[in-house]
C-alpha positions, 0 to 999 in steps of 0.5 A: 306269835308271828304269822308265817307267809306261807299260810296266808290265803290271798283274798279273792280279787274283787276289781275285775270287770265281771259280765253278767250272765248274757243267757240269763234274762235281764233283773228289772232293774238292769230293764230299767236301766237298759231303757234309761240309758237309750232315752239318755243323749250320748253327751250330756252338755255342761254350763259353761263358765260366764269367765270362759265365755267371754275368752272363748274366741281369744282361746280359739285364736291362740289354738289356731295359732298354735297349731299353725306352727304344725307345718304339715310335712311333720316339722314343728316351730313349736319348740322355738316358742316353749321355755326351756326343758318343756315340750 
């Protein structure tokens, strides 16, 4: 027996961002998220790499390089220096 697309009901979307209700006083467990988050710093830093720390100040210099080729009235040498079909 087949279905017939006309009685199929769409489900209800579950991937909107929903706001909580900003009247309603805060669950405490939104309390005590609100209270970690302000004691939480903006970044959180990351170890870095024994490998990346070693190449660090070549990486730096090949960036400052590279944006060297950056002429600042807008005009680019970077091209002459990329293979073929990349940009």
């Amino acid at each position: 027996m087949a279905i017939a697309h006309s009685s199929i009901q769409p489900l209800a979307s579950r991937s909107r961002n929903r706001t909580r209700n900003k009247w309603l006083p805060l669950s405490p467990t939104e309390q005590r998220a609100r209270a970690a988050s302000k004691s939480a710093p903006l970044l959180k830093a990351w170890r870095e790499h024994p490998t990346l720390r070693g190449l660090r100040d070549r990486l730096q210099l090949a960036f400052d390089c590279w944006n060297l080729l950056d002429a600042p009235d807008g005009t680019s040498r970077r091209s002459v220096y990329l293979p073929p079909g990349v940009k």
